[in-house]
C-alpha positions in Angstrom: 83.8 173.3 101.0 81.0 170.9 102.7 81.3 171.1 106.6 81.4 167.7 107.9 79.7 166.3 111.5 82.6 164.5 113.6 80.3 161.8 113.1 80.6 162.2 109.2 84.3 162.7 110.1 84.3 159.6 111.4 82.9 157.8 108.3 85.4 159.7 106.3 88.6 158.3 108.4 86.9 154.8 107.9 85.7 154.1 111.6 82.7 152.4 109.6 84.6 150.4 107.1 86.2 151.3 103.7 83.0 151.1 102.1 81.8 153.5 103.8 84.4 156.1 103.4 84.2 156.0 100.0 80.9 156.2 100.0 81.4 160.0 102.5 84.5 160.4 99.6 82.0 160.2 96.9 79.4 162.5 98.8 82.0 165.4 99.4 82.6 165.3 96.1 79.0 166.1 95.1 78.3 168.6 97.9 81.3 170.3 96.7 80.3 170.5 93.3 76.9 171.5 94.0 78.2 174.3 96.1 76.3 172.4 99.7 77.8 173.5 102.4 76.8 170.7 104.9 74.8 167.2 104.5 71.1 166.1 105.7 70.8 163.1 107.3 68.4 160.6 105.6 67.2 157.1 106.4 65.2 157.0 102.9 67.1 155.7 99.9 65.7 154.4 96.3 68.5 154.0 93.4 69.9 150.6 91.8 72.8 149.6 93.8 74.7 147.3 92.2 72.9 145.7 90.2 74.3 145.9 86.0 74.1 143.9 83.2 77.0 141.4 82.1 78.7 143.8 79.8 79.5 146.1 82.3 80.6 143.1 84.6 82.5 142.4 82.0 84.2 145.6 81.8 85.3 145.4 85.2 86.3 141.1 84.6 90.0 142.7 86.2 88.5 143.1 89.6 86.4 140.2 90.0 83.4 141.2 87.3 80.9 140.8 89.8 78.1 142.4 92.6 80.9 143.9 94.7 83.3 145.2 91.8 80.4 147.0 90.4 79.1 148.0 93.6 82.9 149.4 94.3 84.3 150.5 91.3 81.4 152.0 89.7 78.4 153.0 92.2 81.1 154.3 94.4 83.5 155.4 91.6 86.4 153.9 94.3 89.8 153.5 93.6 89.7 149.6 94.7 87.7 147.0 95.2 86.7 146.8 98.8 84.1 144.5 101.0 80.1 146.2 100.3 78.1 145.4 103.6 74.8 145.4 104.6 73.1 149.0 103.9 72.9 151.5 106.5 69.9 153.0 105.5 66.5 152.0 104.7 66.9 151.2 100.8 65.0 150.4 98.6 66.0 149.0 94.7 63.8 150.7 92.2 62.3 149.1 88.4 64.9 146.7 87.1 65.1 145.1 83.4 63.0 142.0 83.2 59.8 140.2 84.4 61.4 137.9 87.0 58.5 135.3 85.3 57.5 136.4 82.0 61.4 137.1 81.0 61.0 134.5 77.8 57.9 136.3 76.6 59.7 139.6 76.9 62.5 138.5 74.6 65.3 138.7 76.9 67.9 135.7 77.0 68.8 132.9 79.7 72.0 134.4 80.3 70.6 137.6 80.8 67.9 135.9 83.5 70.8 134.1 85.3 72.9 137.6 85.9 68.9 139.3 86.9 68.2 136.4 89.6 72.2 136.4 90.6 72.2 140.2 91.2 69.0 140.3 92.6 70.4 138.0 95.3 73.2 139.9 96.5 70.3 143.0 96.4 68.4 141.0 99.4 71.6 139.7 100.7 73.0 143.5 101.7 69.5 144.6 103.5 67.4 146.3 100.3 64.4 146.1 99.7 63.1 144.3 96.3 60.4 146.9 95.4 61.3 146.6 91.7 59.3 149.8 90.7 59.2 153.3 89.7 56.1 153.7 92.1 57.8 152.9 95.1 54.8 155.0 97.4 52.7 152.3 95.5 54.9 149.7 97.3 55.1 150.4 100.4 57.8 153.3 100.9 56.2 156.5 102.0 57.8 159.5 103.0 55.9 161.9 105.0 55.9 165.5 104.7 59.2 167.1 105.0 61.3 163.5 105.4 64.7 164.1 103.7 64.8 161.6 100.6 67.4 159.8 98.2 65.5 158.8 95.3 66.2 158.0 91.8 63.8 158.3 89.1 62.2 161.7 87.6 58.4 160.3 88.3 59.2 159.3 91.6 60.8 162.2 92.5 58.1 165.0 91.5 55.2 162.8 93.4 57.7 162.6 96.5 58.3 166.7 96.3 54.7 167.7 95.1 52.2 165.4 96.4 53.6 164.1 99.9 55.9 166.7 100.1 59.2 165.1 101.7 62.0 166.2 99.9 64.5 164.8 97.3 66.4 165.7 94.2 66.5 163.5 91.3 69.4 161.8 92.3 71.4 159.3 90.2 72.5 155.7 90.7 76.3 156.5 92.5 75.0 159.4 95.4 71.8 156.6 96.0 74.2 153.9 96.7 76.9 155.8 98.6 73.6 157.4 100.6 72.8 154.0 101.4 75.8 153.5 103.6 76.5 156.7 104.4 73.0 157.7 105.1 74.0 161.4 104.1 73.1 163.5 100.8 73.9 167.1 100.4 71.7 169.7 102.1 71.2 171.3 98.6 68.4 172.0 96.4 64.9 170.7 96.6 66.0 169.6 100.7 66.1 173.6 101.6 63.3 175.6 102.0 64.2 178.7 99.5 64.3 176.3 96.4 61.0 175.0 96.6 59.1 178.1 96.2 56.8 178.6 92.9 58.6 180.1 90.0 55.8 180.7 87.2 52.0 180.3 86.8 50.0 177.7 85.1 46.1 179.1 84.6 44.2 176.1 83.5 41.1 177.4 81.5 39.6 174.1 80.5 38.5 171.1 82.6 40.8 168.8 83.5 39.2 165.8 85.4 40.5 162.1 84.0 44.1 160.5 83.8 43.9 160.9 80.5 43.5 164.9 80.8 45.5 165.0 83.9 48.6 163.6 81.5 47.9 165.8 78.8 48.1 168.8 81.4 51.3 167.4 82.5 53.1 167.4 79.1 51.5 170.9 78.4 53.4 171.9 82.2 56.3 169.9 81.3 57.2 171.4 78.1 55.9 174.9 79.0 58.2 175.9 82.6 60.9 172.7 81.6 63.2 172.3 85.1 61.5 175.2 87.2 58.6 175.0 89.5 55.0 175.5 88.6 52.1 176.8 90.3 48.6 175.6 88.8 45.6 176.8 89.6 42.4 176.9 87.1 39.8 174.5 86.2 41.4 171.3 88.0 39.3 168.4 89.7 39.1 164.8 90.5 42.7 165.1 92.3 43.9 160.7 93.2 47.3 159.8 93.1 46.9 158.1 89.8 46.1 161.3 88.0 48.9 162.9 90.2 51.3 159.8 89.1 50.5 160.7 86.0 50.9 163.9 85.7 53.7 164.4 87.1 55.3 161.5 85.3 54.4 163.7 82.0 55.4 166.9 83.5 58.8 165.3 84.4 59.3 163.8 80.7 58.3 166.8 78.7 60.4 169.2 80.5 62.5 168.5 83.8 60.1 169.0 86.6 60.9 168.1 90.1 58.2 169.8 92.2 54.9 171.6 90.6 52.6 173.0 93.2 48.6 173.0 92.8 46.6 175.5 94.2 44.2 174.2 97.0 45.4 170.4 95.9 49.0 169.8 96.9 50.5 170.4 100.9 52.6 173.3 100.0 50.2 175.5 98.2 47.1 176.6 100.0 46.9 179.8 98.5 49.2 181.0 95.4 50.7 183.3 97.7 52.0 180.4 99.9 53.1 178.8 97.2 55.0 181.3 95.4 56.8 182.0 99.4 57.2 185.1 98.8 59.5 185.1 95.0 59.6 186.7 92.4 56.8 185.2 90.1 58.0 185.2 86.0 55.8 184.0 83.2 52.0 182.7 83.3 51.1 179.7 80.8 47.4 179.6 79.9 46.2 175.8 79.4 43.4 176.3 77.1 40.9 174.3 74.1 44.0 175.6 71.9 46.9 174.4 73.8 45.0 171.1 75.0 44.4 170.5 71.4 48.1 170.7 70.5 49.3 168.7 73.2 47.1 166.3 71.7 48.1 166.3 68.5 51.9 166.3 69.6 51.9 163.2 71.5 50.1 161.4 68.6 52.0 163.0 65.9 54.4 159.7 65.9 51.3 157.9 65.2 49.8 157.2 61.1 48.7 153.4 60.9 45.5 152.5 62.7 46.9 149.3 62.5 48.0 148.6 66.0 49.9 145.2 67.2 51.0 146.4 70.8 49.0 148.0 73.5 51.5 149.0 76.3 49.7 149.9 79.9 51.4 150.9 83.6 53.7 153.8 83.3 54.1 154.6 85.7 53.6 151.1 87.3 50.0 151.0 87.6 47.8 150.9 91.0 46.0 148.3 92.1 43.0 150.6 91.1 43.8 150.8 87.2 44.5 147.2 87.0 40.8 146.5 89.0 39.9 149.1 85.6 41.8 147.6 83.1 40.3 144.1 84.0 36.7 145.1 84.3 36.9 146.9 80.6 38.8 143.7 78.9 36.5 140.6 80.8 34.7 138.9 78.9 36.8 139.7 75.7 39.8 138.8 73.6 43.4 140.4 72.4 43.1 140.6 68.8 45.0 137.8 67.4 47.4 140.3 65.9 48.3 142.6 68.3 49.1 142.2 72.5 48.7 143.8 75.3 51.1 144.2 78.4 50.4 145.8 81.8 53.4 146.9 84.0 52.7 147.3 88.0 55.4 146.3 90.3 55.5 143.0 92.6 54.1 144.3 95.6 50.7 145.2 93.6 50.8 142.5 91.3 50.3 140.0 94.9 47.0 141.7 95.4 46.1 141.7 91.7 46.7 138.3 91.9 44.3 137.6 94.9 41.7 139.3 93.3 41.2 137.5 90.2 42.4 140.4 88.3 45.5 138.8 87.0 43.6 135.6 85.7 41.1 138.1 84.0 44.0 139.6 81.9 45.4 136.3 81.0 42.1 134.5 80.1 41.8 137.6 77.5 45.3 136.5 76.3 47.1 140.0 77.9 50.2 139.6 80.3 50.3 142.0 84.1 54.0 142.0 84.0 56.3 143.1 87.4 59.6 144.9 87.7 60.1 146.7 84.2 58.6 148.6 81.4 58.7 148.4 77.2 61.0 151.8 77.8 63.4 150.3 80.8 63.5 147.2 78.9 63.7 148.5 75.7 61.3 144.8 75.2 58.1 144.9 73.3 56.4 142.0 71.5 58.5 141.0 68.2 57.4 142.5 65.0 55.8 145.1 66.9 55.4 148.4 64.6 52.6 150.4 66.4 52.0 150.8 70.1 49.4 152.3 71.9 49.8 153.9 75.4 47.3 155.3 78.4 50.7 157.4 79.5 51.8 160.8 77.8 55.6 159.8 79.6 55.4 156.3 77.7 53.9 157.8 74.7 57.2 160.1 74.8 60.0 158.2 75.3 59.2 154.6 73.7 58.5 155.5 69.8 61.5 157.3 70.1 63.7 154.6 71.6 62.3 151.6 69.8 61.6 153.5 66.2 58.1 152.7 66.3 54.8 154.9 65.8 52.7 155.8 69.0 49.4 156.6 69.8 48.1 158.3 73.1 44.8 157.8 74.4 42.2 156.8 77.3 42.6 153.6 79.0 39.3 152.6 77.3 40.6 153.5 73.6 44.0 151.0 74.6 42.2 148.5 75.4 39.6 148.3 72.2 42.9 149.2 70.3 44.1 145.4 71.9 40.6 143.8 71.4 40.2 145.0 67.9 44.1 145.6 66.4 42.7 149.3 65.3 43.1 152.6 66.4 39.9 154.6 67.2 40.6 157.2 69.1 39.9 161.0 69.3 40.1 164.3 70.5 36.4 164.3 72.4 
């Protein structure tokens, strides 16, 4: 059983409010089940507090069907209703399920825009940030090396662990919301030093340099060591957290991983033997012109018609760099009257997108930079759509499968002539 603090005590016997004991309630519960025996303390929290669509409102119409019933009933999984105030920690509310602007042109309803601007209300009205992002480093939260984290979302997560190494599981929506007023999460996993350590080898035998390669090397990790932790080391170069967001976004999709370590590149691995700490090391994965090829051919193997009507850009929520890219190759030039193209960035980037011309660039081609969401979140992509084509191996993963539509991976430069042209042209080089 999880040994408490008297100050976590103290939470527990409600000195800080009902909300707040169940919020330590909830938390013992976890620790418990996860076999923690005690709590870190963090003052970094991203999840989705309260926030829900109407149907689930609607589920819980009995106690009140709104913010604080959701907030109480299901974030905290409480036993009544009770009063939610301001957070305690420093939260943040990741991607949500709409443009706040471009909701029409997504598809999505008035009704469902009223219950968005409604929750996102009561969001700002209990001290969390609006980041609306999966990129919330991109944003303006950064952990430093070490911090003690509460994050949602796999992407997130593996750039928090790998690149900036602070430390976080992939936690879900109810511990991120009780860690948000209890400012606790268990001292389990990826927070302790022992679990972090390297677990099986990555040699990378064939040059890996661009995004684009950088994803594919992802997937290949992803699908090759699933929810254990690489160490890579070969033939890699051009390291920028895009390519990092990137990968690990791909590495995260394609298997489960949470922390990959880089030899040389990332803060916990200067040498393989640093990274490894010391453990046992099990199986070595060779990245070659074989298995690069296959990846290939896997993440396009949803893909037949070179006919394509979507082109689907920012996942994970692109930089300010890739949107500075994505408007330098598409000035000048048009969407193809039968297809469209969307870019996804959060709000925070957009701003400066928007100060730079970049944003007017897209548009004047007839292409939308859209905030908060993605096609996958949303489950929203241009009506009639039948064939997409993505820049992301972790888009290129999930939404042909959730939307029942055919998929194409490539470059950022293939999307974009895919958008200008309504054909597919690209290749393995």
């Amino acid at each position: 059983m999880v040994a408490l603090t008297d100050a976590e005590k103290a939470m527990l016997d409600g000195e800080s409010g009902a909300a707040t004991q169940k919020a330590m309630e909830l938390l013992i519960r976890y620790a418990d089940a996860l076999g923690a025996e005690r709590f870190v303390e963090t003052n970094n929290v991203a999840g989705v507090p309260g926030s829900a669509p109407q149907w689930v409102k609607d589920y819980y119409k009995a106690d009140g069907g709104d913010y604080r019933a959701v907030f109480s009933r299901f974030d905290l999984d409480s036993d009544e209703v009770v009063d939610v105030p301001r957070m305690n920690a420093f939260s943040c509310h990741l991607q949500g399920g709409m443009d706040p602007m471009l909701w029409q042109e997504q598809g999505m309803t008035e009704d469902a825009h009223a219950n968005f601007v409604s929750d996102e209300a009561e969001v700002a009205a209990h001290g969390i940030q609006i980041l609306k992002t999966c990129t919330p480093y991109l944003a303006g939260n950064v952990p430093v090396m070490g911090e003690h984290c509460a994050w949602m979302e796999s992407s997130a997560v593996v750039f928090a662990n790998s690149v900036i190494g602070a430390r976080t599981n992939c936690e879900g929506r109810e511990s991120t919301s009780a860690a948000m007023l209890a400012k606790r999460i268990p001292d389990w996993g990826f927070h302790t030093d022992d679990f972090r350590k390297g677990q099986h080898s990555v040699d990378v035998r064939v040059p890996v340099d661009s995004i684009f390669e950088w994803g594919m090397l992802g997937y290949f990790v992803g699908d090759a060591v699933q929810d254990t932790i690489p160490v890579i080391s070969g033939n890699i170069s051009e390291a920028s957290l895009i390519r990092h967001k990137h990968f690990g976004a791909a590495a995260a999709s394609s298997g489960g991983v949470e922390m990959y370590h880089m030899v040389g590149i990332t803060p916990e691995a200067p040498s393989v033997e640093q990274a490894f700490g010391g453990a046992a090391r099990g199986d070595v994965f060779i990245y070659d012109q074989a298995a690069r090829k296959r990846i290939y051919e896997t993440l396009n193997s949803v893909g037949t018609s070179e006919d394509v009507d979507f082109v689907m850009l920012g996942c994970p929520h692109a930089s300010i760099e890739q949107i500075a890219q994505v408007a330098a190759l598409i000035d000048g030039r048009k969407v193809h009257v039968n297809s469209a193209l969307w870019v996804f960035t959060s709000r925070a980037v957009k701003a400066t997108a928007d100060a730079n011309g970049y944003t007017k660039i897209l548009r004047d081609a007839g292409a939308y930079l859209m905030t908060d969401t993605c096609s996958a979140i949303s489950q929203a992509v241009p009506k009639g759509t039948r064939v997409a084509a993505m820049d992301s191996a972790k888009q290129t993963h999930y939404l042909p499968a959730m939307m029942g539509i055919e998929g194409w991976y490539g470059t950022t430069a293939e999307c974009i002539d895919a958008a200008c042209t309504g054909k597919w042209k690209g290749k393995l080089a």
